[in-house]
KEVO-388154 format. One line per 10 residues: their letters; for each residue x, y, z of N, C-alpha, C. Coordinates in steps of 0.001 Angstrom, whole numbers, plus 500000, padded with zeros to 6 digits. Each point is the difference from the previous one (the first is absolute). Layout:
<recs>
a) X:Y:Z:X:Y:Z:X:Y:Z | ...
</recs>
This chain:
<recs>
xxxxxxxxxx) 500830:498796:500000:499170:501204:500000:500864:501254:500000 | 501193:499717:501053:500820:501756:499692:500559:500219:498815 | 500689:498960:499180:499988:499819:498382:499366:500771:499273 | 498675:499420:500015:498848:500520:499597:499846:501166:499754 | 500061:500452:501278:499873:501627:500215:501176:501055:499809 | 500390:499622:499837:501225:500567:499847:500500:499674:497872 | 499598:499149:499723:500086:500116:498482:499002:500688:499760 | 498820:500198:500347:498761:501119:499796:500457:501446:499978 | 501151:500416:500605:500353:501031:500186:501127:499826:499572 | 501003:499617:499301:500867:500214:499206:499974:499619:498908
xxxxxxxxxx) 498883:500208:499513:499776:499715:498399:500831:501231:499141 | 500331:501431:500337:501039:500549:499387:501492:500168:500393 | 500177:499013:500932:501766:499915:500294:500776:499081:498999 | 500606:500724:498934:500426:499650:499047:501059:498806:500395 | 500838:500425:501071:501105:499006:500522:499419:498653:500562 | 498847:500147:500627:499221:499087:500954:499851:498864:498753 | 499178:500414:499443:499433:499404:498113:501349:499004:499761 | 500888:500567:499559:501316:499521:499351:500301:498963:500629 | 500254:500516:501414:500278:499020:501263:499470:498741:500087 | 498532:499904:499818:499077:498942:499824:500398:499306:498757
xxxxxxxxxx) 500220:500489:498527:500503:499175:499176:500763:499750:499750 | 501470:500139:500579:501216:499944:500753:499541:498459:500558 | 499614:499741:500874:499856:498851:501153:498947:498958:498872 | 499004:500360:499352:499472:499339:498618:501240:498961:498754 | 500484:500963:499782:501168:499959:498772:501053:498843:500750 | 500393:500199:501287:500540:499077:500905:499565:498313:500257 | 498683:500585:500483:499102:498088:500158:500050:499539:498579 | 499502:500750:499127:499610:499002:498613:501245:500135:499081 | 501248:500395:500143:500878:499703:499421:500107:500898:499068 | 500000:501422:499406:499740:500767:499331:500664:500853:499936
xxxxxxxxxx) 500887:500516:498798:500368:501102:500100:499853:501748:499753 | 500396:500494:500896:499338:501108:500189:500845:501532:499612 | 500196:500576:499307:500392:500706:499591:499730:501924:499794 | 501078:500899:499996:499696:501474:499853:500181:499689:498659 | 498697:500878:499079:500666:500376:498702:499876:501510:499187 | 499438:500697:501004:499966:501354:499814:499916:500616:501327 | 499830:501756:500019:499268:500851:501248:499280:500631:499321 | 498969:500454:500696:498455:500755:499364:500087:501028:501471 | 500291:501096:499596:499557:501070:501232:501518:500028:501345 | 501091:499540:499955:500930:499386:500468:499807:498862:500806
xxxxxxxxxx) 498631:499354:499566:499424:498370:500752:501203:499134:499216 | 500199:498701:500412:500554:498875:499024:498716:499211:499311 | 500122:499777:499537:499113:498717:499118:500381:498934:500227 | 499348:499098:499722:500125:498510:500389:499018:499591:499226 | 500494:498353:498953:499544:499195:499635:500227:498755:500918 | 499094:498912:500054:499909:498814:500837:499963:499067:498887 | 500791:498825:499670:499700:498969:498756:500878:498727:500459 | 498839:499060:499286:500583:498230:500298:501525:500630:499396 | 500655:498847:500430:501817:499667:499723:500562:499778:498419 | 498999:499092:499674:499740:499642:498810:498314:500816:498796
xxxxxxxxxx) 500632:500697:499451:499043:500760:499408:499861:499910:498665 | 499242:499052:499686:499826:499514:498351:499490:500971:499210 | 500351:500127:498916:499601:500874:498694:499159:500173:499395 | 498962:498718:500420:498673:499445:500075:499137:499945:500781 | 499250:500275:500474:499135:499263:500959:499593:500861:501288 | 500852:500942:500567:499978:500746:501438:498366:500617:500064 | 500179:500490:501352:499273:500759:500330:500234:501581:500251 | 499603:500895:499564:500016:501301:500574:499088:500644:501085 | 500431:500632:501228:499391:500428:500601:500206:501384:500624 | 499383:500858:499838:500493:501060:500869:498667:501106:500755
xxxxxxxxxx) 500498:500747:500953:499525:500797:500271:500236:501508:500624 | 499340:500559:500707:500525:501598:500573:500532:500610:498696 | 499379:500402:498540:500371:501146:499649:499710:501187:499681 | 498673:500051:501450:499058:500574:499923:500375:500362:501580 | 500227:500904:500596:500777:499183:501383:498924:500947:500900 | 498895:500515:499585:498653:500088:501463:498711:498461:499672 | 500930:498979:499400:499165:498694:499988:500414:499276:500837 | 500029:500061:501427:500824:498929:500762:499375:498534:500336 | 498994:499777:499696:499388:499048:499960:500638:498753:499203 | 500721:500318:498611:500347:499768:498952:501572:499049:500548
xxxxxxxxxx) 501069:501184:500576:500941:499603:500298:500027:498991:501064 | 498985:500434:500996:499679:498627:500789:499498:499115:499957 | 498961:499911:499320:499570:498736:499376:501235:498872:499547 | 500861:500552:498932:500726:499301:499363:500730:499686:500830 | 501021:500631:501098:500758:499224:500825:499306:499223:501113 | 498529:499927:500493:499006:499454:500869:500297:498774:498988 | 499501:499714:498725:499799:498806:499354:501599:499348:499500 | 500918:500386:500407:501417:499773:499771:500261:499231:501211 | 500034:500648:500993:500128:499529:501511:499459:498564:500218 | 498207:499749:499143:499367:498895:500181:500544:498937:499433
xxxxxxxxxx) 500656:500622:498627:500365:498523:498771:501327:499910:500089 | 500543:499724:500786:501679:500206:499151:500305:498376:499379 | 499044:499109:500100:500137:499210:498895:499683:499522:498839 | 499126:501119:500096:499713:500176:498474:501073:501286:499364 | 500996:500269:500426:500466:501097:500071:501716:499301:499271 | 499831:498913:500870:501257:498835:500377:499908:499020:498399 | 498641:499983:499615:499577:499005:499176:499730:500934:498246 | 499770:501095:500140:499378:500639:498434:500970:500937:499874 | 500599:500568:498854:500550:500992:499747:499738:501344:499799 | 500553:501177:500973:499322:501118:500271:501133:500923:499787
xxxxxxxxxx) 499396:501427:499556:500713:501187:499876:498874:500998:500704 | 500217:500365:501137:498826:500875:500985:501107:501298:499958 | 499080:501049:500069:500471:501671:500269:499378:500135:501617 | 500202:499675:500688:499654:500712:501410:498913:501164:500196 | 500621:500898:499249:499334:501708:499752:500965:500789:499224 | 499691:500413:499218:500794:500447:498858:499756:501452:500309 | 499332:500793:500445:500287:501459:500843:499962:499695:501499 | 500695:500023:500691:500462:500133:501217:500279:501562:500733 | 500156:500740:499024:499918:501569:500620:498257:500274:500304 | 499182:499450:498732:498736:499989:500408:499700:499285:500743
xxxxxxxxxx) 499773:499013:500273:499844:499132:501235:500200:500588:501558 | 500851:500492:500022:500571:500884:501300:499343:501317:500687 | 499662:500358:498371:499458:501396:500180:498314:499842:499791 | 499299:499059:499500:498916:499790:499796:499368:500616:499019 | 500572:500010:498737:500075:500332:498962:500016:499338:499048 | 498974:500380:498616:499769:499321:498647:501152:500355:499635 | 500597:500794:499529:500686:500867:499382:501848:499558:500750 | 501055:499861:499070:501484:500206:500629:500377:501244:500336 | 500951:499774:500498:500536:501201:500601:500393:501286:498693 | 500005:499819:498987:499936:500603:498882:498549:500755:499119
xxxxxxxxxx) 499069:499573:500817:499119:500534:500052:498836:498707:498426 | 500695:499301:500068:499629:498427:499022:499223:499045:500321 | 499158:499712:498943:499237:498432:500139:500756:499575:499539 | 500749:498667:500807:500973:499634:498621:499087:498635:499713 | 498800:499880:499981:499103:499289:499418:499628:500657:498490 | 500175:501068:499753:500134:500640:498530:501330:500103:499672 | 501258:499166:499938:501137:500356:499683:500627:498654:499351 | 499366:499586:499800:500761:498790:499186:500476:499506:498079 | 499288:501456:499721:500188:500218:498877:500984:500285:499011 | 501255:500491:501150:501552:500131:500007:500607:499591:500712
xxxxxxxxxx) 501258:500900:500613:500983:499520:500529:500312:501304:500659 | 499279:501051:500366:500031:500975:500239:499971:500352:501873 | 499253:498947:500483:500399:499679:501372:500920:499037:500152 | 501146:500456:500835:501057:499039:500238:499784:498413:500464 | 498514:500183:501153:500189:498997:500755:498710:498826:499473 | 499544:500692:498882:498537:499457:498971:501282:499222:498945 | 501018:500690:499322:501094:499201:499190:500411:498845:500578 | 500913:500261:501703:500323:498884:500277:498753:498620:499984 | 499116:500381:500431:499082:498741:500167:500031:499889:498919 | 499354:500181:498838:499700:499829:498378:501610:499078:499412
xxxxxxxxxx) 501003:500359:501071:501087:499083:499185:499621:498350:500988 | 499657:500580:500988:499976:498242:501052:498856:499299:499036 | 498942:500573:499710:498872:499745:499281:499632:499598:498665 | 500971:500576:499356:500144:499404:497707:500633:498772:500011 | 501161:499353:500853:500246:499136:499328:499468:498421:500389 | 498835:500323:500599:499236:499102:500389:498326:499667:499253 | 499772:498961:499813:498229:499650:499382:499379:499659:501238 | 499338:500287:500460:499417:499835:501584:498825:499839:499390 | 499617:499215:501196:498613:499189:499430:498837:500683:500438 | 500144:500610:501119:498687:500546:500184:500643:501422:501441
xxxxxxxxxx) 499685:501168:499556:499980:501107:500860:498929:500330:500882 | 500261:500414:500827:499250:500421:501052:500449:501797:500915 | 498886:500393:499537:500777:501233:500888:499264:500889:501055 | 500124:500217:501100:498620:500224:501223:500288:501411:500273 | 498775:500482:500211:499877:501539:500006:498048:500071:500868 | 500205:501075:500385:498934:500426:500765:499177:501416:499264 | 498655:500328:500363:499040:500637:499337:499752:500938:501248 | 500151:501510:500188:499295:500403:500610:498372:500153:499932 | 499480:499828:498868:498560:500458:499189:499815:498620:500075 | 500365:498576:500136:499384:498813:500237:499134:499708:501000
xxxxxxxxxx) 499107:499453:499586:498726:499851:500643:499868:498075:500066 | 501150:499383:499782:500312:498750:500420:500826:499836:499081 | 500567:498571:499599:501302:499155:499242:499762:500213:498576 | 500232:500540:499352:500360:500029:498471:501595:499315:499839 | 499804:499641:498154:500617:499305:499276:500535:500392:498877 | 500992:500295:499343:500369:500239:498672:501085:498894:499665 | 498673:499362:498857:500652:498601:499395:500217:500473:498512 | 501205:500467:499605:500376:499575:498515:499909:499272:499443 | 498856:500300:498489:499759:498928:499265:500944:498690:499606 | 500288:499114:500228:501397:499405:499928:499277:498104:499705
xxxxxxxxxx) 500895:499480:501029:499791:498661:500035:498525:499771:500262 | 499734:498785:499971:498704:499342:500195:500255:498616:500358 | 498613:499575:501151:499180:500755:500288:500234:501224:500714 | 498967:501045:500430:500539:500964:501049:500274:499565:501470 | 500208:500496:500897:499877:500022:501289:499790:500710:500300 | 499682:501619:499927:499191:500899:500385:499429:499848:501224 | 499078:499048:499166:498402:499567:501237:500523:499582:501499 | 501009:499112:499326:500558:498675:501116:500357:501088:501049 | 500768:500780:499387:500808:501377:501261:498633:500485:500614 | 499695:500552:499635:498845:500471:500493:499557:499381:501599
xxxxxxxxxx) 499355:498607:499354:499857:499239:500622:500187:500189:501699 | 501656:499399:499197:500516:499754:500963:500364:500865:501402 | 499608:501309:499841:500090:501221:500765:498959:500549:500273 | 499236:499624:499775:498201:500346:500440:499985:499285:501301 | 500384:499513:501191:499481:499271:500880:500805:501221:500875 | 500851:500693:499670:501051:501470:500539:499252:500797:499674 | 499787:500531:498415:498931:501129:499491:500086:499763:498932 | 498543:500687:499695:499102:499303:498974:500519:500959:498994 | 499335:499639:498858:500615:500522:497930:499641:501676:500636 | 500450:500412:499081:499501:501373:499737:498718:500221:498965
xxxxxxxxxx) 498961:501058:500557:498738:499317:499145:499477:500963:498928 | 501112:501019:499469:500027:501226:499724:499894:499441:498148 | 499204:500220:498901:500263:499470:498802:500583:500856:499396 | 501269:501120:500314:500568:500302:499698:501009:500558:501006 | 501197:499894:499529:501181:500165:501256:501505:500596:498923 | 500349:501219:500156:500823:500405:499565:500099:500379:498305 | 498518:500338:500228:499768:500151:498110:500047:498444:499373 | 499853:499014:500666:499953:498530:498896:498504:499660:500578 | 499562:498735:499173:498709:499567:500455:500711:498847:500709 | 499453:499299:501301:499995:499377:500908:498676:499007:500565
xxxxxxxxxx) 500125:498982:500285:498930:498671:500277:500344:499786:501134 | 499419:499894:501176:500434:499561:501506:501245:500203:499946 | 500692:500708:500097:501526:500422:500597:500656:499683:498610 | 499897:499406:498944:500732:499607:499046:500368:501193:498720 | 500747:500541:499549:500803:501033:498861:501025:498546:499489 | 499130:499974:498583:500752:498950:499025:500408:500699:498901 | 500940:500955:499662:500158:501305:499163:500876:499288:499113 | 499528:500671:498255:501046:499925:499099:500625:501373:500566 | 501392:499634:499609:501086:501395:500953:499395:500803:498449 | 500147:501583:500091:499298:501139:499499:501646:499930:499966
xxxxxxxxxx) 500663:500331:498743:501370:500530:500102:499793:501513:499842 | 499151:500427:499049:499813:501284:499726:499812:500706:501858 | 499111:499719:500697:500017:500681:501590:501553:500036:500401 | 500966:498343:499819:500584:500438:501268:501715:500561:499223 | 499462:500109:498137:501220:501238:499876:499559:501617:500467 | 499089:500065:500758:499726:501133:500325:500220:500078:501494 | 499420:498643:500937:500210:500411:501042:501393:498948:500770 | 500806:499434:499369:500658:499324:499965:500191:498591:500288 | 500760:499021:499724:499974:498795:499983:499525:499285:501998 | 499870:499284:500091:500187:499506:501229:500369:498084:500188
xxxxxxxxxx) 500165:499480:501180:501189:498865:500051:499222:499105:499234 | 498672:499837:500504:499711:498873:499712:499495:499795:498044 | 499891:501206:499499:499841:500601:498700:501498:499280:499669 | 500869:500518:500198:501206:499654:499586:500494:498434:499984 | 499826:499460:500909:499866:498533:500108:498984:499455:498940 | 498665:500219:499754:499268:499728:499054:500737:499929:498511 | 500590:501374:500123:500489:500218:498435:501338:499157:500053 | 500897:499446:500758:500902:499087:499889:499610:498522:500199 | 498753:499599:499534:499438:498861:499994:499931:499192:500764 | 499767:500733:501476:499175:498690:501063:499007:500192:499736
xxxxxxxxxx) 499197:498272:500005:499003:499898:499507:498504:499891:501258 | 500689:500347:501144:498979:500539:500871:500399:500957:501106 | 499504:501173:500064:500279:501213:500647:498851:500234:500789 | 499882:500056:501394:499280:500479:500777:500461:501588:500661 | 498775:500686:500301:500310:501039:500921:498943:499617:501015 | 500238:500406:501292:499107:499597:500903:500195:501630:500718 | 498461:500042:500367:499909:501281:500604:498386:499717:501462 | 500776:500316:501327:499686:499829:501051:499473:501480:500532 | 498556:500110:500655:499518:501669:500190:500709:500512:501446 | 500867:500854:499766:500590:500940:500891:499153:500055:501214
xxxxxxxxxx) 498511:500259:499614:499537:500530:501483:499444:498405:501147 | 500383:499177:499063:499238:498678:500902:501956:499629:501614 | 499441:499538:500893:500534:499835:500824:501525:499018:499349 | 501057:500294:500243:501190:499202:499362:500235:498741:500582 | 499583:499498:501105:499677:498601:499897:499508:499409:499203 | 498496:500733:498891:499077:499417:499478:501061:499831:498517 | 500194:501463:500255:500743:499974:498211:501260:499264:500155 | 501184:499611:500578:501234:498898:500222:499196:498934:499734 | 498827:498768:500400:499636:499469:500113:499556:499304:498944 | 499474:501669:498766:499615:499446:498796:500831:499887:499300
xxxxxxxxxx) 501379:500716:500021:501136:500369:499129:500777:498362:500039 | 499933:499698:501252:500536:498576:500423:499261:499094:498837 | 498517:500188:500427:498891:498659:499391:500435:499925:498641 | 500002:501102:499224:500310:500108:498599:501127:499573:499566 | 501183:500124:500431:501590:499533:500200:499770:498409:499955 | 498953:499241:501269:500438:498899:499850:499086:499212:499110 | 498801:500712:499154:499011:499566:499243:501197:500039:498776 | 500902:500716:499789:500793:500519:498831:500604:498472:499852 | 500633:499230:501200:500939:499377:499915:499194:498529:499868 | 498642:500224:500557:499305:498510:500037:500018:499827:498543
xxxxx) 499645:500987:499203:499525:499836:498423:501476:499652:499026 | 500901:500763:500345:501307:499592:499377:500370:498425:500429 | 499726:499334:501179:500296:498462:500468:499412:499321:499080 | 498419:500346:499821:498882:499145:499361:500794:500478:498417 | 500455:500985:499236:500208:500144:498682:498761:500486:499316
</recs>
């Protein structure tokens, strides 16, 4: 219980975070690495030992860094699996803004979404990832982010592989909180929490690229965004961020 409470309240201690996947990267055998700074934070990637050219997983979160739900979730559901962690091949981002994270901020310390920056090479610490990231075919992305304007669990499934899993996510995070019931969410049309979008290239040369866009266009053939509502209690939202994580991994076992 003091655990508990005490990770409830350090959901923006950037060091605390690290620390935890520090002691993660340790049990399941993983190496853990700086490969940039964003804001004078370090970066850190987490990835199996052996990282095939084929097949991985991508995961990341915090680059949105007033979503803390997001960053904890993912190390909450890290903490649980480390043998599935021990067993599948992974390339995880921790939180890829860490100045936001700290400060409780969408935006880097540069005054950036670098969720619109992937279109170049124009952010230093958006390049470095984009080099950990090309020379790999990853099988399926995942990337967790939070909604202040959410009114429960939404989904953005890129048209891609088949069947979907959409639904399955969904699902699986409704017993935490339920879809979002809004039939439209961010200018797309939406079905119980679900945004199944052909990507609009024309929008995002205007408002710029973002990760999981970018992953799409380097041919993983399933890209999730998962988005958890800011104002619901962060037990509820970790809980779903978790459910979805391990619904992700039941469906990759089954194929």
């Amino acid at each position: 219980m003091k655990r508990d409470f005490l990770t409830r309240h350090r959901v923006h201690d950037y060091a605390y975070l690290i620390g935890r996947w520090r002691a993660v990267a340790t049990r399941a055998g993983l190496v853990m690495r700086r490969f940039a700074t964003g804001g004078e934070y370090p970066l850190y990637y987490v990835r199996s030992k052996r990282l095939p050219k084929t097949g991985a997983i991508y995961m990341s979160a915090g680059i949105h860094g007033d979503e803390p739900g997001a960053t904890e979730g993912f190390i909450t559901w890290a903490e649980k699996n480390t043998r599935t962690l021990k067993t599948r091949p992974f390339l995880m981002i921790p939180c890829i803004n860490p100045w936001g994270l700290v400060n409780n901020s969408r935006i880097d310390s540069m005054g950036r979404d670098l969720n619109r920056t992937f279109q170049d090479d124009a952010v230093p610490e958006i390049a470095a990832l984009k080099r950990l990231i090309k020379p790999q075919n990853f099988a399926m992305t995942l990337t967790l982010h939070e909604d202040y304007d959410g009114i429960g669990i939404y989904i953005y499934e890129v048209q891609g592989a088949q069947p979907y899993w959409g639904e399955a996510l969904l699902d699986a995070a409704r017993p935490h909180v339920p879809p979002d019931t809004r039939s439209a969410i961010e200018g797309r049309d939406a079905q119980a929490g679900l945004i199944r979008p052909v990507p609009d290239m024309d929008l995002f040369k205007r408002i710029g690229t973002p990760e999981a866009l970018y992953m799409h266009l380097l041919g993983c053939p399933r890209v999730y965004t998962v988005e958890t509502p800011s104002e619901y209690g962060l037990d509820r939202r970790v809980a779903a961020q978790v459910a979805v994580i391990e619904e992700c991994m039941r469906l990759v076992r089954r194929g």
